[in-house]
C-alpha distance (Angstrom), angle and dihedral (degrees) to the residues before:
residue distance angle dihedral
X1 . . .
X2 4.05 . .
X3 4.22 101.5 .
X4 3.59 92.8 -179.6
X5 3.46 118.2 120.9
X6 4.25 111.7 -98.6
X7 3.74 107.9 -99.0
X8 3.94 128.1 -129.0
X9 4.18 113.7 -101.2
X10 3.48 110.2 -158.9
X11 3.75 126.2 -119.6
X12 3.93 107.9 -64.3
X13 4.08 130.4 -154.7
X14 3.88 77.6 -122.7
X15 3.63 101.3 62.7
X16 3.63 95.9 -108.0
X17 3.79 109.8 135.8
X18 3.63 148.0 -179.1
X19 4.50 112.3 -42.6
X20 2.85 107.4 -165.5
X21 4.20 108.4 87.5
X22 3.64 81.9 41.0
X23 3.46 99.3 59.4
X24 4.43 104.5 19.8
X25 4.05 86.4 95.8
X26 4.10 88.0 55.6
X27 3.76 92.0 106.8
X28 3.25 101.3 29.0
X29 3.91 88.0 65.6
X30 3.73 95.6 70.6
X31 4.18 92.7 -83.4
X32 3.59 103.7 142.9
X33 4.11 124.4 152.7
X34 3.76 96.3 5.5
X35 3.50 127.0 167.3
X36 3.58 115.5 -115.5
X37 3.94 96.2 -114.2
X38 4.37 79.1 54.8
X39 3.82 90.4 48.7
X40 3.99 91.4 43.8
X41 3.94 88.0 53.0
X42 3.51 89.1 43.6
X43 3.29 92.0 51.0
X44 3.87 106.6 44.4
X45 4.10 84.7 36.6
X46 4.01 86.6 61.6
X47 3.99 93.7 47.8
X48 3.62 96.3 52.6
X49 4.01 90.2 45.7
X50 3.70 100.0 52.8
X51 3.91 86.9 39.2
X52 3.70 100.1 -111.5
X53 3.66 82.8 142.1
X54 3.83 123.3 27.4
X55 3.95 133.2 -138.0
X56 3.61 111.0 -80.5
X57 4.16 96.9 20.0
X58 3.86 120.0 115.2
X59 3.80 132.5 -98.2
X60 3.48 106.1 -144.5
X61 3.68 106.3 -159.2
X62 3.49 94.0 -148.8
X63 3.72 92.5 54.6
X64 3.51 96.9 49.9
X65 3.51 97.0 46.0
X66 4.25 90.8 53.1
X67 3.86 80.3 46.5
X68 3.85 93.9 55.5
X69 3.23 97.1 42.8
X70 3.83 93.1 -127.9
X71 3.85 137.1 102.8
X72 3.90 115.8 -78.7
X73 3.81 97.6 -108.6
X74 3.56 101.0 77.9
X75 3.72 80.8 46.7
X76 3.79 83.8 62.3
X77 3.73 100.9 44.7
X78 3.89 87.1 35.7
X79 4.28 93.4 55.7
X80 4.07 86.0 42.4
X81 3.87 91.6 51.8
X82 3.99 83.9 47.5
X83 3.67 92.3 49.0
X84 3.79 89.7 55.8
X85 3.76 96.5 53.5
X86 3.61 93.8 51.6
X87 4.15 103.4 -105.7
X88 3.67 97.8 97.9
X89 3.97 125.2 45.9
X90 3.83 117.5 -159.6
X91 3.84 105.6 -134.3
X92 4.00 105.3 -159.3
X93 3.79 84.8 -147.0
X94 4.22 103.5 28.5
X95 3.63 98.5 33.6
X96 3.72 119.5 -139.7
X97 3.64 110.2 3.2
X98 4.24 115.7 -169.8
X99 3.94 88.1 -117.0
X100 3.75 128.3 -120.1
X101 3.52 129.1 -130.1
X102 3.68 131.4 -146.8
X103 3.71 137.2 -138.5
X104 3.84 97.2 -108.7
X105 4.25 85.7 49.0
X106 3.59 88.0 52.8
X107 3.63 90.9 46.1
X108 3.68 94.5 53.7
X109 3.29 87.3 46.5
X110 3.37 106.9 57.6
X111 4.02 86.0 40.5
X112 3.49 93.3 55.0
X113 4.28 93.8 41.7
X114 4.24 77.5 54.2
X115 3.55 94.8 53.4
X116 4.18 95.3 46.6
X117 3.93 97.9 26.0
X118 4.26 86.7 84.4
X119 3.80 95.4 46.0
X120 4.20 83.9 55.3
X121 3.71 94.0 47.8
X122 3.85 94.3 50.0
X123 4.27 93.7 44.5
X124 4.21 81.8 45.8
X125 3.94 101.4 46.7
X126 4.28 83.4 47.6
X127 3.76 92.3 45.6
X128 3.60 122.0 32.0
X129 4.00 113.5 116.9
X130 3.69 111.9 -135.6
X131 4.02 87.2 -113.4
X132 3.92 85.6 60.2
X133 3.64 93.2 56.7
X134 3.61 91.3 40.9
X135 3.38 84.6 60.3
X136 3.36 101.1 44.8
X137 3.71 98.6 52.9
X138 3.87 78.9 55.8
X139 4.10 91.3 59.3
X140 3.52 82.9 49.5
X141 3.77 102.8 49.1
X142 3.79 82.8 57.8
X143 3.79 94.5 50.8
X144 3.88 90.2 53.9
X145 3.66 94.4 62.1
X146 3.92 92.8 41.3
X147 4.04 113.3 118.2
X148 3.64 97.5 169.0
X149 4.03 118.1 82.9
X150 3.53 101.8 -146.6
X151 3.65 92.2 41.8
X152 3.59 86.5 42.6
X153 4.01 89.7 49.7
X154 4.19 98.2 45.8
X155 3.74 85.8 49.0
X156 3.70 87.6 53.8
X157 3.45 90.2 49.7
X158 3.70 87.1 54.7
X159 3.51 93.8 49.4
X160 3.35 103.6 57.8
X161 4.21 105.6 30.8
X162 3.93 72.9 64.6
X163 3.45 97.2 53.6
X164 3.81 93.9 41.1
X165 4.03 84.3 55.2
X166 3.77 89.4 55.3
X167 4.05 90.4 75.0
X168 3.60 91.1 69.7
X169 3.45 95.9 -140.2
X170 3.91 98.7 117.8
X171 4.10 96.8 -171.9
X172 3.93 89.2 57.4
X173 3.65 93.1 48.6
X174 3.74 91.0 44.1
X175 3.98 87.5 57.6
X176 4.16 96.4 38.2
X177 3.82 98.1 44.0
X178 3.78 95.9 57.6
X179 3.72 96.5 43.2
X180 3.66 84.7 48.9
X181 3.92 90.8 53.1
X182 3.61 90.7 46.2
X183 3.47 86.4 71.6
X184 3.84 112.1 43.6
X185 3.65 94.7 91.1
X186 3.70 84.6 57.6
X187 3.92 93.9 48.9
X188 3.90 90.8 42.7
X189 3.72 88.7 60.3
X190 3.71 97.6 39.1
X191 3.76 106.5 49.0
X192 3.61 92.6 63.3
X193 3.57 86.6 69.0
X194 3.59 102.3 57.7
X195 4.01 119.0 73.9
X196 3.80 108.4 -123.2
X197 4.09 100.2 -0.8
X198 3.77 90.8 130.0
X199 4.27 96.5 55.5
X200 4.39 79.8 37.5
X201 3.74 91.4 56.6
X202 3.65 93.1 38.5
X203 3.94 97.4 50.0
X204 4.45 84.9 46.4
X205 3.38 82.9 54.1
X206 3.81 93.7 58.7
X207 3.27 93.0 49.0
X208 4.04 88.9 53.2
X209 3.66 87.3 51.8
X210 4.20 92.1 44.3
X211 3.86 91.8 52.8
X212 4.24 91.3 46.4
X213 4.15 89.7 49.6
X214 4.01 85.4 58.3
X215 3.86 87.4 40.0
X216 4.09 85.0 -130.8
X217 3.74 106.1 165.0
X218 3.57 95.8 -171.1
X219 3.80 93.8 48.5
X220 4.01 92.2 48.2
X221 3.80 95.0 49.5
X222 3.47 84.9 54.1
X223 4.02 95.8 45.4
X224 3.71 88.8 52.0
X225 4.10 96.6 35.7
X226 4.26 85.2 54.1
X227 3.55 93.4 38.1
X228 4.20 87.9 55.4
X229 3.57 99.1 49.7
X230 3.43 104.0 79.1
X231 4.56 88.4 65.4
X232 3.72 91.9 78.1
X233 4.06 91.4 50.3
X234 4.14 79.6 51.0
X235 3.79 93.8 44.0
X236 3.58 80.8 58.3
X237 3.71 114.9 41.2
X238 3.84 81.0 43.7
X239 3.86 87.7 73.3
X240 3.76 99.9 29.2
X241 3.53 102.7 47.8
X242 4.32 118.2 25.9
X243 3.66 90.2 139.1
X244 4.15 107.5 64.3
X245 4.19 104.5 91.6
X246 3.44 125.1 -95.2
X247 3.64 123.0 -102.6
X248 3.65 113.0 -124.1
């Protein structure tokens, strides 16, 4: 496997653009001995989420091979992995395209996240090993001292994909995580829009951590049922409103 550290690619006519904020935190994130189509996904995955490359704009395979710093075939296998989860769309004619969501996805989304969200808290309040919460509470230390949005909104994703895993029930979190993901560009775009969400989310996610401690199911599907309510506001504002500035 390539260890080197991703290099930069320069701005590109096809919206491809510099890797490597997108993809420094790779590691850091619990990715140790990955393959190279796993690092490529990883890789891509993280550019699209912290909006290094928008819905709609081009992946140039080239390009994000060079900014990888691997060979283009796990680009390949990596953009038709992508394409199956629902975050790339393979245009016949354009190529891969970062793929666009609209409102009625989101909607479903968000309905269907709902619906599953209070099975995951119960299987996580009954299963969590005191080392995972340990190391939660560490994710979340981080998040508290977080300025940044995006950063602020990958660790996030971090947070609770990790959480999610904690229910050991590995074909819910396969369906949750990714319908979470699907989202994150979304939430990225939206939080800086809403005075105080970041200290909101982080004190909801206190009391998520407070109700797991006491291993009180009840208390924790209620943490994490509160703490998901306001993505359906977001889902909506995000169509109704793109235009008011961004708060910073």
């Amino acid at each position: 496997m390539n260890n080197t550290a991703p290099k930069g690619v320069a701005q590109s006519d096809a919206g491809v653009t510099d890797f490597a904020g997108a993809v420094r935190h790779l590691r850091a994130d619990g990715t140790r001995r990955q393959t190279l189509k796993q690092f490529a996904r990883e890789g891509i995955l993280a550019a699209i989420l912290a909006g290094e490359v928008r819905p709609g704009e081009k992946l140039l395979q080239k390009d994000l091979a060079e900014g990888l710093g691997i060979s283009i075939t796990p680009v390949r296998e990596a953009l038709n992995e992508l394409s199956a989860e629902g975050f790339v769309h393979l245009d016949p004619h354009r190529g891969a395209v970062v793929r666009k969501m609209s409102e009625e996805e989101m909607i479903e989304t968000t309905s269907i996240l709902a619906a599953l969200i209070p099975l995951s808290a119960r299987l996580m309040a009954e299963n969590i090993t005191q080392a995972e919460l340990e190391h939660a509470n560490a994710l979340q230390d981080e998040l508290e001292v977080v300025t940044d949005v995006t950063e602020f909104v990958r660790l996030n994703r971090v947070f609770h994909n990790f959480l999610t895993n904690c229910t050991r029930a590995p074909r819910l979190s396969a369906i949750i995580n990714p319908l979470r993901d699907s989202l994150t560009v979304m939430l990225n775009i939206t939080v800086r829009r809403i005075e105080d969400r970041l200290n909101q989310a982080n004190r909801e996610h206190r009391a998520l951590l407070a109700a797991l401690a006491a291993r009180d199911v009840e208390a924790t599907v209620a943490a994490m049922v509160e703490h998901q309510r306001p993505n359906r506001k977001a889902v909506r504002d995000f169509f109704e409103d793109q235009t008011r500035p961004l708060l910073r």
